[in-house]
C-alpha positions in Angstrom: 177.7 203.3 62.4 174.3 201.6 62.7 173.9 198.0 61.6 170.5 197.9 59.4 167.6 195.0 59.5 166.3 194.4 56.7 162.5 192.8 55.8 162.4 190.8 52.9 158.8 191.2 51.4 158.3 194.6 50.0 161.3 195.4 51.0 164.2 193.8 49.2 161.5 191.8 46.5 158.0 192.9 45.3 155.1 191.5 48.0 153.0 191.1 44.7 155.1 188.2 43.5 155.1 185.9 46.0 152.5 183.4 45.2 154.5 179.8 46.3 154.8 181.6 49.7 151.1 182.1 50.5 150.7 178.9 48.7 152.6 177.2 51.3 150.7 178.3 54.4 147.5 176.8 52.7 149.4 173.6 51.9 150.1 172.8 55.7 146.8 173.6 57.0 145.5 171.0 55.1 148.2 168.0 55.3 149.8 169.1 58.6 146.6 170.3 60.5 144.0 168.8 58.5 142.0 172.3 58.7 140.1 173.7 55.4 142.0 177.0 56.1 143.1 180.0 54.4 145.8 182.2 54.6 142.9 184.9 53.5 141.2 184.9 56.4 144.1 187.0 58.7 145.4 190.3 57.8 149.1 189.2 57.2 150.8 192.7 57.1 154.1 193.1 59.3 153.2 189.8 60.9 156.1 186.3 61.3 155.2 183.1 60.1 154.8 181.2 63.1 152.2 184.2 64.7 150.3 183.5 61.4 149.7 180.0 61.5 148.3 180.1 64.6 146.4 182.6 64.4 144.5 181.0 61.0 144.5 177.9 63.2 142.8 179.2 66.1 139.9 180.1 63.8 139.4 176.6 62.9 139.5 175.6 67.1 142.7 175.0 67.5 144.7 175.6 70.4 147.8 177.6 70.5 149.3 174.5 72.3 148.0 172.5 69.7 149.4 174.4 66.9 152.5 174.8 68.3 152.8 170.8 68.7 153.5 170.4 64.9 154.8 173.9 64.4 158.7 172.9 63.4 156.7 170.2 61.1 155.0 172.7 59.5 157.5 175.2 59.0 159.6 172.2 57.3 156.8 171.1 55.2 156.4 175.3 54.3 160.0 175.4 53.0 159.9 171.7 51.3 156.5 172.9 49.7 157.9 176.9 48.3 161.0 175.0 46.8 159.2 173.0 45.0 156.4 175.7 43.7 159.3 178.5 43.9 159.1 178.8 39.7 155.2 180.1 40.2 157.1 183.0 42.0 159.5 186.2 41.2 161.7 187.2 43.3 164.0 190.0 41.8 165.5 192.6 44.1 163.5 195.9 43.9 165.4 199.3 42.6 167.8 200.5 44.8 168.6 197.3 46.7 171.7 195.9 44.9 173.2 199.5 44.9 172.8 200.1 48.5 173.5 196.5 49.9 177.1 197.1 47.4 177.7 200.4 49.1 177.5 198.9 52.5 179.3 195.9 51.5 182.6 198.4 50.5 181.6 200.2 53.8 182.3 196.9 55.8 178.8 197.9 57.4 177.2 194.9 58.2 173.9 193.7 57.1 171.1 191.4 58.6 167.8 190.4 57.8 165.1 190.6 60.4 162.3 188.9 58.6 159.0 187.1 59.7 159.2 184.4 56.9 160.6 181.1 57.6 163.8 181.0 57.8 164.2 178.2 55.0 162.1 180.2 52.7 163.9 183.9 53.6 167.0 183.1 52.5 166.0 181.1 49.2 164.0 184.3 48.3 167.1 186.7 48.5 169.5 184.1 46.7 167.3 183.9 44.3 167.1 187.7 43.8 171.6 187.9 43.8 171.9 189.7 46.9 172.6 186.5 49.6 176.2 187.7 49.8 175.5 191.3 51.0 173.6 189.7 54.4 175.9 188.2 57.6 173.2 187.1 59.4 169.5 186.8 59.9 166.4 186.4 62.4 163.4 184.8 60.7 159.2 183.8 61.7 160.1 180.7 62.7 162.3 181.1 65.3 159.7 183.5 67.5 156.2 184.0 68.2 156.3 187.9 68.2 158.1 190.1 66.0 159.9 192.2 68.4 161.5 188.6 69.7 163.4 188.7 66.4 165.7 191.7 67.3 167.3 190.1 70.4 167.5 187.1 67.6 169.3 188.9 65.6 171.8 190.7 67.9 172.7 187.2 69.1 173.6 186.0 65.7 174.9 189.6 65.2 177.6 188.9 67.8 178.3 185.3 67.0 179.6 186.2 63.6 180.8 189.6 64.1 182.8 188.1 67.3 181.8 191.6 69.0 179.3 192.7 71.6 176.7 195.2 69.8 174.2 197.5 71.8 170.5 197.2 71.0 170.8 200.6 69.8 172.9 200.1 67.2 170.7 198.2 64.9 168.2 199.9 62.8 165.0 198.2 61.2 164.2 199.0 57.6 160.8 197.8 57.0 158.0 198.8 54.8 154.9 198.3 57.1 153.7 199.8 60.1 154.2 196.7 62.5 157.9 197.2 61.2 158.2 200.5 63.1 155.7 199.2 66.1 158.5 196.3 66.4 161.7 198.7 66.3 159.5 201.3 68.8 158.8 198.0 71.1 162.4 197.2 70.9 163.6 200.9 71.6 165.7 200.7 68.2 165.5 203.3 65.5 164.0 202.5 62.1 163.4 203.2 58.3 160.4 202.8 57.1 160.0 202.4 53.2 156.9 203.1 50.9 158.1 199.7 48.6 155.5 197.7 49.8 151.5 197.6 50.7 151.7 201.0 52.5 152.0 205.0 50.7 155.0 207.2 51.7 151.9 209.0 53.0 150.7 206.1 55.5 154.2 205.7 56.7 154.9 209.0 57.5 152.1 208.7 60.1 153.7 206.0 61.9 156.8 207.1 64.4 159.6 205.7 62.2 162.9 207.6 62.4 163.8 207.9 58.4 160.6 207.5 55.7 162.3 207.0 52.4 159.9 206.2 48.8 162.2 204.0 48.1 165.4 202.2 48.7 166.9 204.4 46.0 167.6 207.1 47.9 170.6 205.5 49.3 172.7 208.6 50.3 169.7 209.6 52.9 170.3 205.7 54.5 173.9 206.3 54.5 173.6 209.2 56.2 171.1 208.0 58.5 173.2 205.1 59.4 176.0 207.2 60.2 174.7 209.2 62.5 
């Protein structure tokens, strides 16, 4: 049985209701970084938090060495600002996700989140939707610089709470962008690629993901795949 890893944003919640999060970014460009910078100005899609700030950063001339100075500051200030806004959000698990995070749950098949929020901010979402006690561990944007980073993150914590050693190939990302799948391909794991998000069942199918599902819905397809 394959151990899935689970995005959060389009994903598990709506991307289109996440307001406090974007909100956040723009908050510590200005009191961390004193730069009159925009989360606009990058494409965001499939990328981790940490990636994101600098790149906006570097825009405005700053170094990556710079950035990375006051990055854990940031990424503090980030999670103190989105629990504060969190009420200009919604964050309600999409259809299917209860129902298949239940199912897995009565499985015993583990469940992680590989995410690129901040960690702080990633789990606060998912509580908030009911579905925190379906997940035993997580990797999240603030702990690497590169997506793909986050799978060897979250085999690690895999293995520290499953007390087990667990093969790379055994974990399967479920993401709903392309840079989901180019992450799982980088990593040589399989993955599930779900048209939830910004991206058609169409666009997805042209990416090399393993499994290209409309929606998590279709649960017994998942199963199946993750029994393989």
């Amino acid at each position: 049985m394959k151990i899935p890893l689970f995005d959060i944003d389009g994903v598990i919640i709506s991307k289109t209701t996440n307001k406090p999060h974007s909100e956040a970014f723009n908050h510590i460009f200005r009191s961390i970084y004193n730069k009159n910078a925009s989360l606009s100005e990058v494409n965001t899609d499939g990328k981790i938090d940490n990636q994101i700030i600098i790149e906006v950063l570097k825009l405005h001339g700053l170094s990556t060495e710079a950035v990375k100075k006051k990055l854990k500051k940031a990424t503090r200030e980030m999670a103190n600002y989105f629990y504060s806004h969190e009420h200009k959000g919604q964050y309600i698990a999409l259809n299917g996700v209860k129902e298949l995070l239940k199912d897995l749950k009565n499985r015993k098949i583990p469940a992680g989140v590989l995410s690129g929020n901040v960690e702080a901010i990633g789990w606060r979402k998912i509580e908030t939707a009911g579905v925190r006690r379906y997940f035993d561990f997580g990797a999240f944007g603030d702990s690497a610089f590169k997506r793909v980073d986050l799978i060897k993150i979250a085999r690690k914590k895999a293995e520290k709470k499953l007390n087990i050693t667990i093969p790379y190939k055994t974990f399967v990302i479920v993401g709903d962008t392309p840079r989901d799948i180019e992450c799982a391909i980088a990593g040589k794991i399989q993955s599930i690629a779900v048209a939830s998000g910004l991206f058609s069942f169409d666009e997805l199918k042209r990416t090399k993901a393993d499994l290209v599902l409309r929606s998590l819905e279709e649960k017994e397809k998942i199963l199946n795949f993750l029994n393989r």
